[in-house]
Each structure stands twice: as C-alpha cells, then as structure tokens.
C-alpha positions in Angstrom: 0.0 0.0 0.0 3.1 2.5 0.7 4.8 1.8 -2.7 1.4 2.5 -4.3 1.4 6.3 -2.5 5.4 6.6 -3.1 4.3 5.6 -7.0 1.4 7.7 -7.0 3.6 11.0 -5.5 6.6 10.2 -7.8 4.0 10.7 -11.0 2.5 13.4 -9.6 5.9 15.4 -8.8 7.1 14.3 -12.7 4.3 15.0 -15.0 4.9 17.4 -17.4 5.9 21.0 -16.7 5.9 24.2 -18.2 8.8 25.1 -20.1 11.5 27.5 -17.5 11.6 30.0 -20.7 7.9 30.1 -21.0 6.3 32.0 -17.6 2.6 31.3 -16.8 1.0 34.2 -14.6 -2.4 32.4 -14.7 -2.3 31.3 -11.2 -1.3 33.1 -8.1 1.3 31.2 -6.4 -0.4 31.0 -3.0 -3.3 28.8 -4.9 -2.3 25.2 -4.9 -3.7 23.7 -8.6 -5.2 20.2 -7.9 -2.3 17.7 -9.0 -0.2 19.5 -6.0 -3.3 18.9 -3.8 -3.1 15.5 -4.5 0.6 15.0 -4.1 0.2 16.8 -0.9 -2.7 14.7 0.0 -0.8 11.2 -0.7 2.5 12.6 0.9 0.5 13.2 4.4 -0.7 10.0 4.1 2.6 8.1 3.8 3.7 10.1 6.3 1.1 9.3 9.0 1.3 6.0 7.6 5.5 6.1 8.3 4.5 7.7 11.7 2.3 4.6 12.9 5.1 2.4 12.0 7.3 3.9 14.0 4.8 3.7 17.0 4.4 0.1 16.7 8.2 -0.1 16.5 8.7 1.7 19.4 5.7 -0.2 21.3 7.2 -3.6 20.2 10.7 -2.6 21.2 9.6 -1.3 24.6 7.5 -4.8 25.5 10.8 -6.6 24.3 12.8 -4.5 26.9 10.1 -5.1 29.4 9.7 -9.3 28.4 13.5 -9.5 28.8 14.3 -7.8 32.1 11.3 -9.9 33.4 13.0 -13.0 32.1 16.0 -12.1 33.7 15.2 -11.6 37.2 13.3 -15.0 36.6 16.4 -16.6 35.5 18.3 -15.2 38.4 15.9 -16.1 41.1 15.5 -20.0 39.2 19.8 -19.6 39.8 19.3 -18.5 43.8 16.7 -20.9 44.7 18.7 -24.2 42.5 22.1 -22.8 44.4 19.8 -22.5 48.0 18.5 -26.3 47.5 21.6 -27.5 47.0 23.4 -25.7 50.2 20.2 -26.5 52.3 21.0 -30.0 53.5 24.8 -29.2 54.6 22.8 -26.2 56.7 21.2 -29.5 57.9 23.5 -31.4 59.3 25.5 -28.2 60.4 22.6 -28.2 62.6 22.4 -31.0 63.8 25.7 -31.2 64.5 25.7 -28.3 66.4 22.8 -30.2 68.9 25.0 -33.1 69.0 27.7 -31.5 70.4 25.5 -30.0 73.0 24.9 -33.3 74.4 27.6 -34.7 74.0 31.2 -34.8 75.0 32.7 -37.7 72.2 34.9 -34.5 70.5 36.1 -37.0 67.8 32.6 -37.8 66.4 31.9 -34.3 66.6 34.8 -34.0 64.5 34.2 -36.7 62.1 30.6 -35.1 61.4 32.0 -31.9 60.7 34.4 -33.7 58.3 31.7 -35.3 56.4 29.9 -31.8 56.5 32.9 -29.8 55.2 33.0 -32.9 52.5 29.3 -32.4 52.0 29.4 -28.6 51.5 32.3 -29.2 48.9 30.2 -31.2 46.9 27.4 -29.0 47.0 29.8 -26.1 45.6 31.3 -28.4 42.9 27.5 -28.9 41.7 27.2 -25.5 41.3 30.7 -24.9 39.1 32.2 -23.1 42.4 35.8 -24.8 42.8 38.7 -24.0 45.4 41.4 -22.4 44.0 44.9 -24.6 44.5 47.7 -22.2 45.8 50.1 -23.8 48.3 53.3 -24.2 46.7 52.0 -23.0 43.6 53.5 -20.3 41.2 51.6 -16.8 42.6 49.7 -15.5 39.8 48.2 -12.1 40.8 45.0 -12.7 39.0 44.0 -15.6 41.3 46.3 -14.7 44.4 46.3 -11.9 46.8 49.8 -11.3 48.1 49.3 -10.5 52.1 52.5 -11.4 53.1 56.5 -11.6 51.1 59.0 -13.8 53.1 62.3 -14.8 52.4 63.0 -18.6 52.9 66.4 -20.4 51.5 65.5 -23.6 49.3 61.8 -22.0 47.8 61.8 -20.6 44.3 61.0 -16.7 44.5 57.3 -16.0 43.9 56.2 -19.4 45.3 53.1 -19.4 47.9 54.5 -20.6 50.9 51.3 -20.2 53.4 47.3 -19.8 52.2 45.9 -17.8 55.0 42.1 -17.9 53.0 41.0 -20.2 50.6 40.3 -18.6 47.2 37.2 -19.7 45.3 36.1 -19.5 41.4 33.1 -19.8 39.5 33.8 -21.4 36.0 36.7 -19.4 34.8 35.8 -16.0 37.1 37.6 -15.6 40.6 34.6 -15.0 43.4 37.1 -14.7 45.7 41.1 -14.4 45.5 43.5 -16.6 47.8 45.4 -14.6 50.2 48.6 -16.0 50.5 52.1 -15.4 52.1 54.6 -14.9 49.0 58.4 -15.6 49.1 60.9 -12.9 47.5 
C-alpha cells in the first residue's frame, strides 16, 4: 500500500511541466492547482502512515525490553533458589551437628561429622561450578592470588606461595574470591 502512494507522488511530482523559458502568470502562487493537492494529500498520508510504523516499533521494542528484564530476574531467582537447595541439607546437618555437640562430650565424632559436612558442603559447591582455587606451593599468579605477606626462605623458588591464610574460590573461569597468601621474594 506505501509503494502504491510513493508511486502515486513520484508521478505526480514528474508530469509534465511548463517550459522554465515560458512564464505562466495564470495562477497566483499561493493557490495550490489540484495535482499538487493530491501530491500533498498522498504525501500526508505516507507520512502518517511512516508515523504509525514507528509507534508500533517503538511499542514492540519497549514490550521486548520489558519481556526481557522480566525474564532475567526469573532466570536469576530459578539460579538463587537451584544454588539455596543445593546448600540447604549441609545447613542441615551443620545443625544438627551443632545439637549433638550440646549433648555430648565424644569430640572426635563431633569432628568426624564436621568432616563429612565440610566434604558435603564441597560437593554441594562443585555442583554448582564453584571450585577452590589450588595455591600452596604454587606459582603466585596475581590474578588468582592476593599477596598478604613476602618472606624470604632459602630452598623455595621466589614468587612461590609458601602459606594460604584464605581459601580462594572461582566460578567457571571468574575468581569470586582471591586466595590470600604469604609470597616468598
């Protein structure tokens, strides 16, 4: 329907003129003849017509923007509450491990259960693509290790960790958390 008008303005705007040399004084310039009415006509109607396409665009675009953050935040929460499921049984037994040793004096089965739970909660993290990061005696690399402490010991290569005084943790290939380690010069 919009080529039709674009055709329809195009052939209006072209038909034959008079000649520049010849000069018509027939009709005053501020009276429109009736072929420019009609281009006029089908140039406000492709124009409206442009100008409702661009409101549906923008309608359509804005929904998209609104259906996307909504997805989002779903995707995030389905993330929390997979990640929560999966930490809730080590919570658990940290629990009732804690009661246990409230009634009890046997400090090496209180032990061995918080063994198991530590095991347990590792697991649970593994599940969920979080793994420790391995520093002791390891090269430091600055992008995984945080440097706390620089010692000098005979025998160790310089820039090996010597001491991890907190566990580093990654997700995937991101650091969550880097390993803060003592350093040797």
């Amino acid at each position: 329907m919009s080529k039709k008008k674009e055709e329809e303005i195009k052939e209006t705007c072209t038909e034959e003129r008079a000649p520049e040399a010849e000069e018509t004084t027939e009709t005053p310039a501020s009276a429109p003849t009736p072929d420019l009415e009609a281009a006029l006509k089908a140039a406000q109607d492709l124009a409206d017509e442009y100008k409702l396409m661009a409101q549906r665009e923008r309608a359509d675009l804005e929904n998209y923007k609104r259906r996307n953050a909504s997805l989002r935040a779903d995707a995030y929460d389905d993330g929390v509450s997979e990640c929560a499921a999966r930490l809730l049984p080590v919570m658990d037994n940290l629990e009732r491990a804690l009661a246990a040793a409230e009634k009890s004096e046997d400090f090496d089965a209180l032990l061995e259960g918080v063994r198991a739970i530590a095991k347990q909660f590792a697991a649970a993290l593994a599940d969920v693509h979080v793994t420790p990061i391995e520093a002791l005696n390891a090269q430091f690399d600055p992008a995984i290790h945080n440097a706390v402490l620089h010692t000098e010991e005979e025998g160790v290569p310089e820039n090996t960790v010597t001491a991890e005084m907190l566990k580093g943790y990654m997700y995937k290939d991101k650091v969550l958390r880097h390993s803060m380690v003592k350093v040797t010069n």
